[in-house]
ZARO-177699 format. One record per residue (C-alpha): y, x, z; residue number from 1. Coordinates in steps of 0.2 Angstrom, whole numbers, plus 2048, in hexadecimal, padded with zeros to 3 digits. Layout:
# ZARO-177699
ATOM   v   u   w num
ATOM   Y   X   Z NUM
...
END
This chain:
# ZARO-177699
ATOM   v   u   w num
ATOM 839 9B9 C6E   1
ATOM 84A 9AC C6C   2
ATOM 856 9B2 C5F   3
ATOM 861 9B8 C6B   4
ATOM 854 9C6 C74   5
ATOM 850 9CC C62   6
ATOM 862 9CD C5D   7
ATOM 86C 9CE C70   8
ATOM 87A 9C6 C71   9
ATOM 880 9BF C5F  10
ATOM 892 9C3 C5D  11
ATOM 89D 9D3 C64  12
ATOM 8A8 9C5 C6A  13
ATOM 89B 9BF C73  14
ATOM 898 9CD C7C  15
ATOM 8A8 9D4 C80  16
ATOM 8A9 9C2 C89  17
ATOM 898 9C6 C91  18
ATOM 8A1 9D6 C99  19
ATOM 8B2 9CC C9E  20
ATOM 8A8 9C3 CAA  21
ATOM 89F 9D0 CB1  22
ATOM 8AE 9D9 CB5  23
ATOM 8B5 9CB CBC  24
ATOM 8A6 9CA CC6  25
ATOM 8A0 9B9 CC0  26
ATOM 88C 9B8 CC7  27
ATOM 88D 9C9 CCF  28
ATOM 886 9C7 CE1  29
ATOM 895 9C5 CEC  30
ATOM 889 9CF CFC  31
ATOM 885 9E1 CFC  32
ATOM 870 9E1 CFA  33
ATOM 871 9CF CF2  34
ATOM 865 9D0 CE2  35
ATOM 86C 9CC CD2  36
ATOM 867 9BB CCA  37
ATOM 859 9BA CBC  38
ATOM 866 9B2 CB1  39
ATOM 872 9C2 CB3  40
ATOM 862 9CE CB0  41
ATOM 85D 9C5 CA1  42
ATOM 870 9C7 C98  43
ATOM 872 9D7 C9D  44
ATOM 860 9DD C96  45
ATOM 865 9D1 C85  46
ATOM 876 9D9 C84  47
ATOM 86F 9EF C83  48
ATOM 85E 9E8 C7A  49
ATOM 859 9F1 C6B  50
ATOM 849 9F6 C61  51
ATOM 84B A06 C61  52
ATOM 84C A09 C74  53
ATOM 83D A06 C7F  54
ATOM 83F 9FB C8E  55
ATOM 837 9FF C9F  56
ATOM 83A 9EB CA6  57
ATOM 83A 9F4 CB8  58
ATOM 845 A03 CB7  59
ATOM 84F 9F8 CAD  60
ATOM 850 9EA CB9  61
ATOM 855 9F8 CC4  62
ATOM 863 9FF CBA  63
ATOM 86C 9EF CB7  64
ATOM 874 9ED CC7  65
ATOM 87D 9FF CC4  66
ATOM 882 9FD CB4  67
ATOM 889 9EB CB7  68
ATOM 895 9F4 CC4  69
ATOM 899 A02 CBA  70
ATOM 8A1 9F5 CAD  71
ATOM 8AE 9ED CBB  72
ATOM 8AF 9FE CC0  73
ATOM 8B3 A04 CAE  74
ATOM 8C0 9F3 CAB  75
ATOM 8C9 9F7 CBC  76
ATOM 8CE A09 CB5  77
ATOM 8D2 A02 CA4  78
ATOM 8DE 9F6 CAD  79
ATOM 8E7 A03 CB5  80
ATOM 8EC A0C CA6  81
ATOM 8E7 A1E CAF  82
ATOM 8DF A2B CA5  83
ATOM 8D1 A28 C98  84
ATOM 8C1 A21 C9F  85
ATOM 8B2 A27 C96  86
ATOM 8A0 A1F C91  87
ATOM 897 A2F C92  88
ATOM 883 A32 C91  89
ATOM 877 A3C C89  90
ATOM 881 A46 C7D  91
ATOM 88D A38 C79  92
ATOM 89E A34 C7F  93
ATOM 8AA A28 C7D  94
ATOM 8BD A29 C81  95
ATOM 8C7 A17 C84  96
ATOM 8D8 A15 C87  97
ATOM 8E4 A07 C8D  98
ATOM 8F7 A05 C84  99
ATOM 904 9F5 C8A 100
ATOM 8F1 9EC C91 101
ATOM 8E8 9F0 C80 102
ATOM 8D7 9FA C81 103
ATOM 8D4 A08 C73 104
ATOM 8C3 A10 C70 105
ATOM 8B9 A1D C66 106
ATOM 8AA A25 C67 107
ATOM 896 A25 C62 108
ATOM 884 A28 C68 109
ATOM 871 A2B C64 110
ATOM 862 A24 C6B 111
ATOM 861 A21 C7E 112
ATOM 85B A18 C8E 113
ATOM 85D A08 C93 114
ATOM 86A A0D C9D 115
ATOM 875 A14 C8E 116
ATOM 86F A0A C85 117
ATOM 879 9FC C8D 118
ATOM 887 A06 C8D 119
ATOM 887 A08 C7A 120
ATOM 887 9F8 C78 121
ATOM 898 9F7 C84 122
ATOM 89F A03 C79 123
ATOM 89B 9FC C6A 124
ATOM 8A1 9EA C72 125
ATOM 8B0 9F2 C77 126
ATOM 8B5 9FA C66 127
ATOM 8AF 9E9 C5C 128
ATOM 8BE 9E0 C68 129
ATOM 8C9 9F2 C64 130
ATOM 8DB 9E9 C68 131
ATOM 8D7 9D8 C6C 132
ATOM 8CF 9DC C7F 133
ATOM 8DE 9DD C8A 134
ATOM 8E2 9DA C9B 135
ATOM 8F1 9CC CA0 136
ATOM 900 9D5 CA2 137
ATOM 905 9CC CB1 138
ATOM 906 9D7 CBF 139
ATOM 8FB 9CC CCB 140
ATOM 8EE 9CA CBF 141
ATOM 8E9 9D7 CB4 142
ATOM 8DB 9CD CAE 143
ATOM 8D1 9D2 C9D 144
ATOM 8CF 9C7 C90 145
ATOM 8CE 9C5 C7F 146
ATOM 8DE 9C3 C76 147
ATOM 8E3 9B8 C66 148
ATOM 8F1 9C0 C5D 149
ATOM 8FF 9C6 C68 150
ATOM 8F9 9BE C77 151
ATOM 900 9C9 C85 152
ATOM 8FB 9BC C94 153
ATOM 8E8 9B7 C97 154
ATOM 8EC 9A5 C9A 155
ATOM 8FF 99B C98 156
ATOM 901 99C CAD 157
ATOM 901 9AF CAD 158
ATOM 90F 9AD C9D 159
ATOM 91E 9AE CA3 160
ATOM 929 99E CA4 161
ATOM 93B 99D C9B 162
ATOM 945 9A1 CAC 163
ATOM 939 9B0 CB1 164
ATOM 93C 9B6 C9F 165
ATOM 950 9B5 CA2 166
ATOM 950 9BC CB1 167
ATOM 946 9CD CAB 168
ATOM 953 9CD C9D 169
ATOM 961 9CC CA7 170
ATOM 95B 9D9 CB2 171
ATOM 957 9E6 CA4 172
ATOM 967 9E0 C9B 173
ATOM 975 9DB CA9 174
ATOM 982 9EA CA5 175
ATOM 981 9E6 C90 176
ATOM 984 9D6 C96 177
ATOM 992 9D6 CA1 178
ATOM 99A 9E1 C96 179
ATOM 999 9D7 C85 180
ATOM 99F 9C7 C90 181
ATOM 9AE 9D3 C97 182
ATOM 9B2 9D7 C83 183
ATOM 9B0 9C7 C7E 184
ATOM 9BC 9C0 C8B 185
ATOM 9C8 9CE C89 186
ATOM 9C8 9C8 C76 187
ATOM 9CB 9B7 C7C 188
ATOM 9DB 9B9 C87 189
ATOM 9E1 9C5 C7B 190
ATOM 9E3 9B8 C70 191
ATOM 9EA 9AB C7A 192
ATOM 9F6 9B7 C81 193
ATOM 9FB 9BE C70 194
ATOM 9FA 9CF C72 195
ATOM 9F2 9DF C7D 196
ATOM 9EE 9DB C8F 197
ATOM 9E5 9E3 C9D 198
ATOM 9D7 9DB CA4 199
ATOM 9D1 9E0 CB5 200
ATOM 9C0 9E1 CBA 201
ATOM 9B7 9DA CC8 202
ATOM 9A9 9E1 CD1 203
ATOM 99D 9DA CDA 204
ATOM 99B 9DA CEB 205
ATOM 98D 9E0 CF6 206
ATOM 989 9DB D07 207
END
């Protein structure tokens, strides 16, 4: 056995990078009935591994596929920030929750299948990253990834630019605006004309 079949994989942040690509898809068969490839089978068996759980290698060869889906499923409700999805098995539940594209999770477990097994560990990987596993806030991304600090954006393209950031403010903000530029003119003219004057206001037309 390699260090990395006794131990699984070595880091939580390496694992939680592990299950970014598989809920992006990355080496999944992209055809219904296509097999898995060994290099797949082998991280996935690497990543649940522990002494203490007994391995059938062909029920577990058989389980990998479904539980693979069942993380893209479980990153695609996450992103959605609907409801709680849980890790549920054999008298063990997890709840996790997503707040402004940041995962939250609790939970703990006894001594299961493969199956859950793999699923612990997803848990366990997913509260190790408790915060830093978020999905890009863009709206035509929603991408996971793991985030350094306050990072909001999975990569600088999804960021908004300098102009897209002034256009969102002056949409949330255009009434405060306009009105500290009407005072501030007000004060202006009031000044030059020396006294109190009445200043009409102009309203935008609309077609």
């Amino acid at each position: 056995m390699t260090v990395m079949r006794q131990r699984g994989f070595l880091t939580p942040k390496e694992r939680a990078q592990w299950l970014i690509q598989i809920a992006l898809g990355r080496g999944l068969p992209s055809r219904p009935g296509q097999r898995l490839s060994r290099k797949v089978e082998k991280e996935a068996r690497e990543f649940a591994w522990r002494p203490r759980y007994g391995e059938d290698p062909e029920e577990t060869r058989k389980a990998i596929p479904g539980e693979l889906m069942w993380v893209r499923l479980l990153f695609r409700d996450l992103r959605k920030e609907e409801g709680s999805p849980e890790i549920t098995l054999s008298g063990w539940s997890v709840s996790l929750w997503t707040h402004q594209g940041r995962l939250f999770i609790d939970g703990e477990m006894a001594d299961s299948p493969w199956g859950d097994a793999f699923r612990w560990r997803v848990y366990e990987t997913l509260k190790a990253m408790n915060g830093r596993l978020r999905f890009c806030r863009r709206a035509t991304c929603g991408r996971p990834f793991l985030a350094r600090k306050r990072q909001g954006y999975c990569q600088s393209k999804c960021a908004l630019t300098a102009s897209e950031r002034n256009r969102a403010y002056w949409r949330k903000s255009r009434e405060e605006i306009n009105r500290r530029r009407r005072t501030r003119y007000k004060t202006m003219r009031q000044r030059a004309h020396g006294g109190p004057l009445k200043i009409q206001v102009r309203h935008r037309r609309t077609a």
